[in-house]
C-alpha positions in Angstrom: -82.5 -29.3 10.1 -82.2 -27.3 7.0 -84.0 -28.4 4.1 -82.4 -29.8 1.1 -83.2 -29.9 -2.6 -83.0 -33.6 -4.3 -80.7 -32.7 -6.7 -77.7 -30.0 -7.4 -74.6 -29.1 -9.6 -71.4 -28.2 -9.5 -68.1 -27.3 -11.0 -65.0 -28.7 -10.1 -61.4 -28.8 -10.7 -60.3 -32.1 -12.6 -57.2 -33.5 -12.2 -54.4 -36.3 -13.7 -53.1 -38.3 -11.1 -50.7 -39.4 -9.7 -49.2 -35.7 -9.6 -52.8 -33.8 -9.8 -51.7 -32.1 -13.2 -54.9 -29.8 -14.0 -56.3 -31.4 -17.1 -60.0 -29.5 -17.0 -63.4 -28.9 -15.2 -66.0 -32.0 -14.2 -69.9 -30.8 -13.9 -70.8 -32.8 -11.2 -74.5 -33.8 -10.2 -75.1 -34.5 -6.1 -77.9 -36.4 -4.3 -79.1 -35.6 -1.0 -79.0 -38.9 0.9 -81.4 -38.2 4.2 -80.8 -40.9 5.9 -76.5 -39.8 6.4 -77.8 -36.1 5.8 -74.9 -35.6 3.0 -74.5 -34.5 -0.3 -73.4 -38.2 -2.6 -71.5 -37.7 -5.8 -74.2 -39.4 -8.7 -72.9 -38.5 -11.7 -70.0 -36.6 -13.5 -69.3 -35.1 -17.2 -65.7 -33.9 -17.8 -64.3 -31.4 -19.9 -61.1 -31.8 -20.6 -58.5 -28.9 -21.8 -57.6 -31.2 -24.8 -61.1 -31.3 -25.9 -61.2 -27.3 -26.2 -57.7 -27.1 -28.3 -55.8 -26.9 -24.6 -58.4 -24.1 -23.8 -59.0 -23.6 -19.5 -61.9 -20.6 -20.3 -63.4 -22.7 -23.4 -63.6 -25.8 -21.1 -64.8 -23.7 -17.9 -67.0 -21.7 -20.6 -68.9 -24.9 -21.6 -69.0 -26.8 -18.6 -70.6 -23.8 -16.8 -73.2 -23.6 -20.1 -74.5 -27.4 -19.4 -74.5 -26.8 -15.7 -76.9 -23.9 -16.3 -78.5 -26.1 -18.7 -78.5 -29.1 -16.8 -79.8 -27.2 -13.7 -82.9 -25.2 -15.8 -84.0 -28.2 -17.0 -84.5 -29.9 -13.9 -85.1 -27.4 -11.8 -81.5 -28.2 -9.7 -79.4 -25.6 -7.9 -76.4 -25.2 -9.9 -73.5 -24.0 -7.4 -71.2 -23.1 -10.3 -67.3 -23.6 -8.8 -68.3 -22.6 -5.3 -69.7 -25.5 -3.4 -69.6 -23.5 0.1 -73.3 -23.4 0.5 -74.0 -26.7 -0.6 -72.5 -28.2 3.2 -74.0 -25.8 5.2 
């Protein structure tokens, strides 16, 4: 078994349903569960494009800033937009 932090981050796409229009980026924070041996969704901030004046690199600009932020802080890994190595 490989060993697992707590805590992580990452950035994902955010969507409007019900035709998955892009409307921004969501930091999302993750909690290893042991027991199932899986990475749970425990809380997410969005940023939306409307937020940023309809913006895609202000809203992926700040998003990325708390994730850093979020991840210094408590010492998380932040796995930016690429959540490959977060399943492995």
């Amino acid at each position: 078994m490989t060993e697992h932090e707590e805590y992580c981050v990452s950035i994902r796409d955010s969507y409007k349903m019900p035709d998955r229009t892009p409307a921004g980026y969501a930091v999302m924070l993750w909690a290893w569960n042991s027991h199932d041996e899986t990475w749970r969704y425990a809380a997410i901030r969005n940023y939306l494009f409307a937020d940023y004046n309809g913006s895609g690199r202000k809203a992926l600009r700040q998003a990325r800033r708390d994730a850093r932020k979020l991840a210094g802080i408590f010492n998380y890994t932040n796995h930016d937009t690429n959540e490959e190595g977060m399943w492995q």
